[in-house]
N, C-alpha and C positions, 0 to 999 in steps of 0.2 A: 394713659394707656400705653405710650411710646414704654415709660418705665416700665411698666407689666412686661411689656415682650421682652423688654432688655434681661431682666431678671428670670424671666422664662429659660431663657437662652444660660444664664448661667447657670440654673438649676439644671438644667437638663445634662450641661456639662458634668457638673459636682455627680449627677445621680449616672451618670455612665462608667465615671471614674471607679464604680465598684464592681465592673464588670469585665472578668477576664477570659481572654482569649491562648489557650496553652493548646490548641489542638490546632494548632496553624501549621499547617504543612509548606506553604507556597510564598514567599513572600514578595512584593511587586520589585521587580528589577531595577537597579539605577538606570539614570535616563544611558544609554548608549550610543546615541546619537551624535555620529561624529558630524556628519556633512551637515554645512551651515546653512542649505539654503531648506530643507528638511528641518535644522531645530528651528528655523525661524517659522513653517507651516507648524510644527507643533506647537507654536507660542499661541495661547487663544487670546492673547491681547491684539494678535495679527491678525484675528481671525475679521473682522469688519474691516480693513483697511481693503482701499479699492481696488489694490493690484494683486489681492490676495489669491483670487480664481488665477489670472494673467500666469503668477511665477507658480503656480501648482501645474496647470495644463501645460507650462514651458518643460519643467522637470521630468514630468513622468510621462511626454511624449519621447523627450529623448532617450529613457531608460528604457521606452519598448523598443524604439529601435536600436539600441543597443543591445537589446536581448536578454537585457538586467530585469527581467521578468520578477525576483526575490525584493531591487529595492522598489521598482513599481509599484509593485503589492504593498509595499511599509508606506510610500507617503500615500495611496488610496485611502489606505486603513486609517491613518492619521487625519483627513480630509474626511472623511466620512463620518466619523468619530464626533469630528467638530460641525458639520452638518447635522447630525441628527443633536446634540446638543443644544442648540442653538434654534433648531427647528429650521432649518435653511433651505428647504428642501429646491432643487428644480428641475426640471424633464432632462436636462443637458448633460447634468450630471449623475440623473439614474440612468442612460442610455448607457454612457461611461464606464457605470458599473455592470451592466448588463452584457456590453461588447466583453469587458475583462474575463467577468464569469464566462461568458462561452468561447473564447481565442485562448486563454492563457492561465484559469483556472488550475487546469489540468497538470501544468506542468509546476507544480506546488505541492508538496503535505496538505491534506487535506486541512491541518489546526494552523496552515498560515492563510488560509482564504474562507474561514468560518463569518467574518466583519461583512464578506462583501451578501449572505444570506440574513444578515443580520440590521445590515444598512436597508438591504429591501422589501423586509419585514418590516420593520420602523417605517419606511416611506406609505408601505400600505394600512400601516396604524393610525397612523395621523391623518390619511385620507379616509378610513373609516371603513376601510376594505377587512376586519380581523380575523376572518376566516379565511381569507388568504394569506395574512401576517400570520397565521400560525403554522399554516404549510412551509413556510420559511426558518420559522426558528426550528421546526423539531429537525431540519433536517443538521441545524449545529447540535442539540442535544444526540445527535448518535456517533459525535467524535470523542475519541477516550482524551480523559483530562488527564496530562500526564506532567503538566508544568502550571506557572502561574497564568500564562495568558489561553492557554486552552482551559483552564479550570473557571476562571472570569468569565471567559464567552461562555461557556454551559451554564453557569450561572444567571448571566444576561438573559439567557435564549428561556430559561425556566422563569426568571421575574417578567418577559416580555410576553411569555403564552399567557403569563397568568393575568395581566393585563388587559390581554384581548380578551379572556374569559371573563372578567370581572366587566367588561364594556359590555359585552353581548346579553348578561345578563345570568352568567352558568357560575356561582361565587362559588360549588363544592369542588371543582376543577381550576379556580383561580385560587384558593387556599391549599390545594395539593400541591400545584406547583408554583409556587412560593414558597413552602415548605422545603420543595425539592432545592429553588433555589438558595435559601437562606442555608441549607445543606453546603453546596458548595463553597458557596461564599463563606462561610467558616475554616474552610482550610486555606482561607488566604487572608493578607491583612487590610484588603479592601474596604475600608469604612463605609465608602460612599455607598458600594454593592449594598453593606446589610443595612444601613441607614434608608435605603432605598425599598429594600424588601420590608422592613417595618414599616416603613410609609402604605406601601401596597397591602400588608394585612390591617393595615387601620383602614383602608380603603372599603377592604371586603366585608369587616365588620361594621364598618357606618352602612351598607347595603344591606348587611343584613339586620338593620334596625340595631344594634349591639352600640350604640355611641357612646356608653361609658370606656369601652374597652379600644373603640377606634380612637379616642382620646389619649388614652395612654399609650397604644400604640405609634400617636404621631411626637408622643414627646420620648417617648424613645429614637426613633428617628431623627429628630431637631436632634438628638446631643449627638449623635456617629456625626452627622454632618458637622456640627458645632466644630468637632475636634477633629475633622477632617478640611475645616476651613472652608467647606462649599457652602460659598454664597447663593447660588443660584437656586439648589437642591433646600437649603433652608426657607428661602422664601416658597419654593413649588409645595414644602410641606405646610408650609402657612397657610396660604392658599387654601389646601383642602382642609384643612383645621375649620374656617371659614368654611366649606362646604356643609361639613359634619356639624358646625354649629349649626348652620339654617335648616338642616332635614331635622335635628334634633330640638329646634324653638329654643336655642338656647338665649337667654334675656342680653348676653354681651355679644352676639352676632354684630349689631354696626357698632360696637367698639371697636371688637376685632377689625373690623373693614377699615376701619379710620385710621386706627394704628397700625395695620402693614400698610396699608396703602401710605401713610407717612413715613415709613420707616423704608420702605424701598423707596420711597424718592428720593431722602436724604442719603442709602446708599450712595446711587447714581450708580447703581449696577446694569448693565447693557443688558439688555434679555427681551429682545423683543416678544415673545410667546407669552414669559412671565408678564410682562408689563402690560398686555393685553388684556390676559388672566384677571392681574389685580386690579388695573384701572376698571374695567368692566363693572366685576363687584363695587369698587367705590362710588359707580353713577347710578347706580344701584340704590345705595346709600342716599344718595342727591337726591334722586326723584323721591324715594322716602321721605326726606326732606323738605320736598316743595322747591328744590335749588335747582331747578330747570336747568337757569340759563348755565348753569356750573357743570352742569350734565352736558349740555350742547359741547360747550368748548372742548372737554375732554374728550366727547365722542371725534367731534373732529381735527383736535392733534391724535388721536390712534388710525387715521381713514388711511392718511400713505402709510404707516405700518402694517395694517392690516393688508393693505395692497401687493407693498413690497414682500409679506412673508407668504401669502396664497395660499394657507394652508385649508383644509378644510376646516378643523378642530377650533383655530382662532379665529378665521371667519365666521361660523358658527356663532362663536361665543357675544362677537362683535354683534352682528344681524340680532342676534335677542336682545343685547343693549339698546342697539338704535329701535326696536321694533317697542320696547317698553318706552323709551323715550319718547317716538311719535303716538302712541297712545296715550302718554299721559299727559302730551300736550293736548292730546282731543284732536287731533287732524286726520287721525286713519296713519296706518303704515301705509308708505310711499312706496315700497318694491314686497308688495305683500308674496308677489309672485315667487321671487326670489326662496320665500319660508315655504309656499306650496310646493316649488319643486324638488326642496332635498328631501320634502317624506317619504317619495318612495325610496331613497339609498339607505335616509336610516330606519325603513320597513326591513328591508334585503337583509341586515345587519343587525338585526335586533339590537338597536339601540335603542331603547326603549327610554332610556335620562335623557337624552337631547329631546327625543320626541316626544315626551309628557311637555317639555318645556316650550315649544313649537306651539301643540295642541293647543296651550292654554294661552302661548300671545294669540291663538285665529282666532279663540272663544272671545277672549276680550275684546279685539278686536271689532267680531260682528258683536257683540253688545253694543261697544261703541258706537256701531253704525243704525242698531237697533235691527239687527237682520237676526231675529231670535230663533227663527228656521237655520239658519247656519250655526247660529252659536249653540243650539241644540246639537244637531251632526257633529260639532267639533267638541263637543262636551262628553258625548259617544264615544267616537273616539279615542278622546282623554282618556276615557272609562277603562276602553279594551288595550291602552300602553300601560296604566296602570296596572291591571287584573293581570298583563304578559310580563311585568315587573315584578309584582306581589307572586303570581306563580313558580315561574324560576325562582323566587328566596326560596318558596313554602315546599318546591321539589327539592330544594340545598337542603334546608331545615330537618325534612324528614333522613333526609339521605346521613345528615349527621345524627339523629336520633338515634336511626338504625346501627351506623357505624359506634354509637357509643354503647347501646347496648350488646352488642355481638361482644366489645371488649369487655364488657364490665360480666358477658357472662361467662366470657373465654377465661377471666380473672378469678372469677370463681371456680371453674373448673383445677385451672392451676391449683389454687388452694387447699383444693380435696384432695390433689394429688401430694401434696405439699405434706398437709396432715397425715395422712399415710403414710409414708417415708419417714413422717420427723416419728411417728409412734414405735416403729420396727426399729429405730434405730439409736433411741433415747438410751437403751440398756448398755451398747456398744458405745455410745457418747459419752455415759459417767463413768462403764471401766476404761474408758481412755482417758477422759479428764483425770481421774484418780491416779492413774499411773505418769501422766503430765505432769499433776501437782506435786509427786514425791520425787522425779526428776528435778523438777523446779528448786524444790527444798532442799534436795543434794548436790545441786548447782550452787545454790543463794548461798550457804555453808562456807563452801570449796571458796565461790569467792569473797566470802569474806573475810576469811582467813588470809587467802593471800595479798588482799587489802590490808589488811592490820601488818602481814609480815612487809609489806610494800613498805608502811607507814614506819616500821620500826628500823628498818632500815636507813631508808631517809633522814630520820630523827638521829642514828647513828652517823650518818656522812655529815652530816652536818655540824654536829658536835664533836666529829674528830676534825672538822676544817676549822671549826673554831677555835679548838685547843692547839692546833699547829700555826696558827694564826698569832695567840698568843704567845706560844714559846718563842716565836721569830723574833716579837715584840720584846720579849726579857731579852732575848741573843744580842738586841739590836739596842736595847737600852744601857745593857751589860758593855759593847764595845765603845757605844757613844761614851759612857762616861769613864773608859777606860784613857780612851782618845783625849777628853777633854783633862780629867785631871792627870795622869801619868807624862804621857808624849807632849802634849801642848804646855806642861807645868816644864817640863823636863827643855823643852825649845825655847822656856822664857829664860831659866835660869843660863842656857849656854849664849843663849843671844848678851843677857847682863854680864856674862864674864868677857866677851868680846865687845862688850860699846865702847865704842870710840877707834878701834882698830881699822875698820873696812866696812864703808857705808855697802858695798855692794852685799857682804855675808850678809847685814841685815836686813837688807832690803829682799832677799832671798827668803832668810828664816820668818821672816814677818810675813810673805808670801805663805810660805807654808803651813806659818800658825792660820789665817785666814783660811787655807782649803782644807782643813783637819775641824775648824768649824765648822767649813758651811756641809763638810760630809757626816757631822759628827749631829748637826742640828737634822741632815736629810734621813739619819739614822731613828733619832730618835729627837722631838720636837722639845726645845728646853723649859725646862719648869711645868709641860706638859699637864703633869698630875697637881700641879696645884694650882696654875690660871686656866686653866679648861677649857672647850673647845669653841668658845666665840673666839677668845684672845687670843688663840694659837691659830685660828684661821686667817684673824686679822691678821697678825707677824708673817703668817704665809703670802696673804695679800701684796702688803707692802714689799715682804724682802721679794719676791714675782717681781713687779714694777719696776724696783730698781736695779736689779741685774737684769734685766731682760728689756729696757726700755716696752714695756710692754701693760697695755691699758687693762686694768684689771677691780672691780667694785666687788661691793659684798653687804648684802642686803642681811641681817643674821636676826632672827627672834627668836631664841631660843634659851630656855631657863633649866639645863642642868637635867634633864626630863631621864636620860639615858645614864649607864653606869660607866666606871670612867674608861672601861678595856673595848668598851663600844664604842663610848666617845672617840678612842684613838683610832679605830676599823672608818669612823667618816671621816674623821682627819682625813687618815691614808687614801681614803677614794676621793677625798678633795685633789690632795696632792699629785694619786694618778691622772684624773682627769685634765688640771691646770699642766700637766707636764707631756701630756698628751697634745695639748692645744699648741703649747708652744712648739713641738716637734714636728708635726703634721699640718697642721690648720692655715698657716698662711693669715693668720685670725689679726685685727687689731686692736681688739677691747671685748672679753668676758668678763661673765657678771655671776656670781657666787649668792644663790638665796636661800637662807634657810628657817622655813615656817614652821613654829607648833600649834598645832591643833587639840583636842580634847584628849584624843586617841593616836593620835596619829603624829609625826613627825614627815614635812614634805624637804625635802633638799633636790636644788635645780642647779646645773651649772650647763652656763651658754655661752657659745662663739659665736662667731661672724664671719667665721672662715668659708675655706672652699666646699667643706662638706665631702661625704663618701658613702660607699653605699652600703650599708652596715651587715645585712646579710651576708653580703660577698665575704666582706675582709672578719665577719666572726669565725662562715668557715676556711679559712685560710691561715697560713701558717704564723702569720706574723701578729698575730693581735692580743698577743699576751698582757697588755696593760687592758683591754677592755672586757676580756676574761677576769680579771685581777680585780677590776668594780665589783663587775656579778658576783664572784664567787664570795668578795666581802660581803658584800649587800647580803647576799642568801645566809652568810653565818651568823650576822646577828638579826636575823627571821625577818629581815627586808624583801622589797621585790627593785631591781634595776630595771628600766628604760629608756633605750638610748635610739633617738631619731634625728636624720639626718641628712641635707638636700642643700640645693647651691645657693640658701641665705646663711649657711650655719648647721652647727650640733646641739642639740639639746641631749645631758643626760638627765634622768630624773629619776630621786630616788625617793623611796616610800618605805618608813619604817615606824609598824605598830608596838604603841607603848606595852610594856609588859604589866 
């Protein structure tokens, strides 16, 4: 079962992952918090260390006497935050809050003191006061949300009414504002807010008998949280998962119990509220069981947590465990009194779920004891928390009936008006379509034309750069072999009429015949047209390396695929490129590859250098060799690619066979 929740948890992750958030107005501020002894009350791993109350009361006494009234208010709010959290509540610290509200309130915006209506809302929640908790929050629901932390508390204050509404037992007023809240909570990127308000409509749906939907509801909620990382908020949604199984009889209820209850312990997540919660249901589980003494022990490792948190809601929870536990050992509850006297607060409160649960440990109880006059009266009772349970649904129920027929007949109305308009207006709709469409077709025309003239264009730049390409190519073959046999024949025969006269002329004119090659080979590559462009790459290869000390490979698969005035155009952008690297690069080893494919021709050439930033220096005036690639590449119906960062340059070219 551990594996079910694990994989639950991813699921719910995968099924959130296709739900987007583009209407987010507000987004949560990085932390700001400069003063150190502030981020350390922010930290909630602080929040249980003993001296944690100590250096809060030290800090924000001297900020009042300071008259720093703005940072007072930030670590209260940060303190309060982590009390209602955590469920921490205590008299010393609502008094706290109470003096601030009334001394120093006032000298604040009212959206930086909304936490302290909101901490004493929450205190009177948890004590089971919710008609008073709700006089608290609407009074933040009437400050305008203008940022992300006034938009979150509106938010808060709308999921916190709808909460008390959903305990009291009013679910049509706890799904309104929920609604309201999940509202807010959308123009911000608060996960946990809307993770939280899906938790609370799956709440209001298991109330209202709907447990397919309060189901889905809570695995929506698991995944905000999932990807929000709250650990705490994941288990609290377990939890009620676990609720909505056992009102529902769902057959895997003590699985579920078995497997969070295993799974927060293996956490080792701090939460004392939580851990009361879950262990609870697990002895639960026990006594179902027949595991008594297994029941005992847990109950009495939870006795000083229950002690030390005093709240009402986990005492509560507690008191029903112990109270099943001595009855099913058969002794009678021990402090029965204890369960008589919170019926009247949650009479006051219409809590009607804690007191069906109340009702039915007395009934058991006096069975137990065989006092069937009492377990009659408490059966009564039962009857009339039930019937004020089932009521309130069955006034929500109608009250949605109503609200959906008024829409569904206000929808109809629309409609008739709808058809009305679309009939008056049908005959104005096809003479405009009509006169759209032949706009349409005298557009579609116009541009097609200038598509085609675009296209012929094109086709003409291109075929004039290729033909300018090639003349440069005769110019350039024409002088090479002018150079090599006229000037260089002409500097061997005067050099032979001078040998033996003066080593230095020779040594000169043999210099010269040398630079009349290698300009005459830079001119035009030799024997070119008839070893073709593997072997002229390699000759380029080699003759690189040895004039240049300079490391250079050449990876070549290529079978003649190209004609030979192409072949010379990739030459030429070899030759740019290796001449490029050696002038700029700082490089100490490229590598020259060139692959054919079916269709295709791929050619790659890579350094190691310092690299540049190609955009910059393309528009810039100096880059006329990596213009001189491209604009080859594009004549013989190539595409160039040149990328380039501080391991190296890659250029890459791509040319489809014809």
């Amino acid at each position: 079962m551990k594996r079910y929740i694990r994989l639950l948890l991813v699921f719910s992750l995968l099924l959130s992952c296709g739900e987007k958030k583009d209407n987010v107005l507000y987004h949560e501020p990085k932390d700001g918090i400069s003063d150190p002894t502030v981020k350390w009350l922010n930290d909630k791993n602080n929040f249980h260390k003993g001296n944690y109350r100590t250096v809060f009361y030290d800090f924000y006494t001297r900020k009042i006497k300071e008259k720093d009234f703005k940072s007072a208010a930030d670590v209260l709010r940060i303190v309060s935050v982590k009390i209602v959290h955590f469920s921490a509540y205590d008299k010393d610290f609502e008094a706290l809050v109470h003096s601030f509200s009334e001394k120093y309130a006032d000298k604040l915006p009212p959206d930086q003191t909304t936490f302290l209506a909101s901490y004493l809302g929450c205190y009177e929640t948890e004590e089971g006061n919710f008609k008073k908790a709700i006089d608290y929050f609407r009074n933040i629901t009437a400050v305008e949300a203008v940022d992300y932390q006034s938009c979150v508390d509106k938010a808060y204050a709308y999921f916190d009414i709808s909460f008390c509404y959903f305990s009291i037992g009013d679910q049509n007023l706890a799904l309104e504002n929920s609604l309201k809240s999940l509202h807010y909570f959308n123009k911000t990127d608060n996960l946990i807010g809307i993770g939280g308000v899906y938790s609370n409509l799956a709440s209001i749906n298991m109330a209202l008998k709907n447990y397919k939907k309060g189901e889905e509801y809570y695995t929506k909620s698991i995944a905000y949280f999932t990807i929000a990382k709250d650990t705490g908020n994941i288990f609290t949604a377990y939890y009620n998962r676990i609720q909505n199984f056992e009102e529902s009889h769902n057959p895997r209820f003590y699985a579920l119990i078995d497997s969070t209850y295993h799974l927060f312990k293996e956490s080792k997540f701090k939460d004392s509220s939580l851990k009361i919660s879950i262990n609870t249901y697990y002895t639960k589980k026990l006594l179902e069981e027949g595991r008594i003494a297994e029941a005992k022990k847990i109950l009495d490792e939870l006795r000083p947590e229950v002690t030390s948190l005093n709240t009402t809601y986990s005492t509560q929870e507690y008191d029903i465990a112990l109270a099943e536990y001595e009855i099913k050992k058969k002794e009678g509850i021990v402090d029965i009194n204890k369960i008589k006297n919170a019926i009247p607060a949650l009479e006051e409160n219409s809590n009607y779920q804690i007191l069906q649960n109340f009702y039915t440990l007395l009934k058991e109880e006096a069975l137990s004891q065989k006092k069937y006059e009492q377990a009659f009266y408490y059966q009564t009772e039962l009857q009339k928390a039930s019937d004020s349970l089932a009521s309130t649904e069955i006034k929500n129920k109608a009250l949605e009936l109503n609200a959906k027929y008024q829409a569904e007949k206000k929808e109809q109305q629309i409609k008739l008006q709808e058809k009305t308009i679309l009939n008056k207006n049908t005959t104005i709709a096809l003479l405009f379509s009509t006169l759209i469409g032949i706009l349409l077709f005298v557009l579609a025309i116009s541009l097609r034309r200038k598509q085609k003239q675009l296209r012929l264009e094109k086709q003409a730049a291109r075929l004039y750069t290729r033909q300018l390409l090639e003349k440069t190519e005769e110019e350039r073959r024409r002088i090479a072999s002018d150079l090599h046999d006229s000037v260089s024949h002409e500097l061997l025969s005067l050099k032979n009429t001078m040998e033996g006269k003066t080593d230095l002329a020779n040594t000169k004119i043999d210099a010269i015949i040398n630079d009349i090659r290698i300009i005459s080979r830079n001119l035009h590559p030799v024997m070119f047209d008839k070893i073709g462009l593997k072997n002229s790459v390699e000759q380029l290869v080699e003759r690189t390396q040895s004039v240049n000390s300079f490391m250079v490979t050449a990876d070549i698969n290529y079978h003649s695929s190209l004609s030979v005035p192409d072949e010379l155009q990739v030459y030429r952008i070899i030759q740019e490129a290796l001449s490029n690297i050696i002038k700029y690069a700082d490089a100490v080893a490229a590598k020259i590859t060139i692959a054919e494919e079916n269709n295709t021709i791929h050619i790659e050439i890579k350094d190691n250098g310092k690299g540049f930033n190609v955009t910059e220096t393309l528009a810039g005036m100096n880059a006329f060799g990596l213009h001189n690639i491209i604009e080859r590449t594009r004549a013989i119906g190539g595409e160039a690619k040149i990328t380039s960062d501080k391991n190296g340059t890659i250029v890459r070219i791509e040319i489809k066979k014809s």
